[in-house]
KERO-70362 format. One record per residue (C-alpha): residue number from 1; x, y, z. Coordinates in pm, 1 decimal. Layout:
<recs>
REC   num         c1         c2         c3
REC   NUM          X          Y          Z
...
</recs>
This chain:
<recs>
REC   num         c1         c2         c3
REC     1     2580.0    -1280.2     2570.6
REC     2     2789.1    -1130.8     2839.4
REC     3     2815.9    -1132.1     3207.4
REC     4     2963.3     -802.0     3416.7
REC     5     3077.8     -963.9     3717.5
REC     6     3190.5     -708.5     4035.3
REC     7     3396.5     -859.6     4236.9
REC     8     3431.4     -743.8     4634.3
REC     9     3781.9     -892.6     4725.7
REC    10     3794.7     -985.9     5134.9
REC    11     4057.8     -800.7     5322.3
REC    12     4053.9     -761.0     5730.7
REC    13     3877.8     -472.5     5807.0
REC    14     3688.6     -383.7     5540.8
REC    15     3347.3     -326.8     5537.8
REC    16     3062.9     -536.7     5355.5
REC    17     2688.5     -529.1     5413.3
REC    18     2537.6     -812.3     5219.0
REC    19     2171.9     -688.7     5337.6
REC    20     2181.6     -332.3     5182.3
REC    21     2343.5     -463.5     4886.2
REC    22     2095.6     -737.2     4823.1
REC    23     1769.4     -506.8     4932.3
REC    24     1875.4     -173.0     4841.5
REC    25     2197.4     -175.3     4539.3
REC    26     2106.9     -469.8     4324.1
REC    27     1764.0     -358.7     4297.6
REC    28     1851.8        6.6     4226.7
REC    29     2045.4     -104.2     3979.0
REC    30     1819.3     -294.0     3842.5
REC    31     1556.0      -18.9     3839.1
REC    32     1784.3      204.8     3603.9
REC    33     1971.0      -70.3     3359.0
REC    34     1607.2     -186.9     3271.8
REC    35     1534.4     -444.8     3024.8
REC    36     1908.4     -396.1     2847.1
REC    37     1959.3     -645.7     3209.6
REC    38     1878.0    -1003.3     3106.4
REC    39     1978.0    -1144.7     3416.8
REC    40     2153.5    -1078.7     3790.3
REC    41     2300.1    -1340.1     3980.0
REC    42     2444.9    -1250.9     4390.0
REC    43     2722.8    -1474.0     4546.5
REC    44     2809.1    -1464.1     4889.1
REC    45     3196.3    -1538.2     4984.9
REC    46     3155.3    -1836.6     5260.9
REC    47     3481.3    -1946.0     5238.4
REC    48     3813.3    -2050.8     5045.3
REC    49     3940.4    -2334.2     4895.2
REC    50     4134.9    -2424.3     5205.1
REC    51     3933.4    -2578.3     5492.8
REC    52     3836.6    -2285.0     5731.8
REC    53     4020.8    -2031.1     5496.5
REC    54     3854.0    -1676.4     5443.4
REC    55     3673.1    -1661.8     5062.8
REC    56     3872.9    -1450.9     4806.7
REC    57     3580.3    -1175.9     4752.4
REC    58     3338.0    -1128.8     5006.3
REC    59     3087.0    -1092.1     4752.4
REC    60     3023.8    -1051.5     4352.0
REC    61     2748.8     -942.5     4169.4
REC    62     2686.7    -1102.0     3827.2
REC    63     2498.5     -861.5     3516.1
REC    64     2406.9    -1046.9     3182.0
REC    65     2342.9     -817.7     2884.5
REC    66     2351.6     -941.2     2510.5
REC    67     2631.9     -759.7     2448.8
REC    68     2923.4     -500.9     2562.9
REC    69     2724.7     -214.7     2418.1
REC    70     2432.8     -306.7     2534.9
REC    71     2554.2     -243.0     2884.2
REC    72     2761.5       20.4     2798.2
REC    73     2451.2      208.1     2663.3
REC    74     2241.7       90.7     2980.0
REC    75     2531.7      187.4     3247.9
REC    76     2665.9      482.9     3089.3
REC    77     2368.9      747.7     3174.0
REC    78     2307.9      585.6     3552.2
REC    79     2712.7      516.9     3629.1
REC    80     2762.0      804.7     3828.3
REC    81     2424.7      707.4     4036.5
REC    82     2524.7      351.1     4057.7
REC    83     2878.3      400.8     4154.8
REC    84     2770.7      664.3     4420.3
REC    85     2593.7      463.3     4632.0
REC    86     2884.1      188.1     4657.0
REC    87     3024.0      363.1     5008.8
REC    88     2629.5      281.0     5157.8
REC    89     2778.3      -93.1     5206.0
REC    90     3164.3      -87.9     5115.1
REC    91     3474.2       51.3     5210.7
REC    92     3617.8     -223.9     4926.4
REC    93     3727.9     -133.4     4586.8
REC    94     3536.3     -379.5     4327.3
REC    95     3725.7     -546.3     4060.8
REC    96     3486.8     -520.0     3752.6
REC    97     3532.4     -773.0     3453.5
REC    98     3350.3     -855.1     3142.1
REC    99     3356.4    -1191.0     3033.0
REC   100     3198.1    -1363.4     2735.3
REC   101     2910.1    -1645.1     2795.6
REC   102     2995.0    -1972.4     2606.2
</recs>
């Protein structure tokens, strides 16, 4: 299994709207991946590892698939879609990785 994790880094003045990404992207996305999407998983940036220190990424979104292709073959027809709705809550440019599940 893999995970596609997005990360939002924080940054001063730079826009995040955890509502519309939580109601409207996640479940959009969702919607067109389909059943290729084994799992999503939302975190919400509340702080660093510092007492009272801002949280490196405001937010991350977390996509399981069983494997590379499989979300390759999900994304590729809806990336366009996906990707243009990213300015309805963020001026922030995500940091994507893929990481393997052990």
């Amino acid at each position: 299994m893999i995970k596609v994790s997005v990360y939002y880094p924080h940054g001063e003045n730079k826009k995040f709207d955890m509502n519309y990404y939580v109601t409207r992207h996640i479940p959009m996305v969702v919607a067109k991946l389909g059943a290729a999407l084994k799992k999503v998983e939302v975190d919400e940036g509340i702080g660093g590892g510092a007492p009272g220190s801002p949280p490196p990424f405001v937010g991350a979104g977390h996509l399981y698939f069983e494997s590379v292709e499989a979300f390759q073959n999900a994304f590729g027809p809806h990336g366009k879609e996906i990707m243009a709705d990213v300015p309805n809550y963020t001026d922030i440019t995500p940091v994507i990785q893929i990481s393997a599940i052990r």
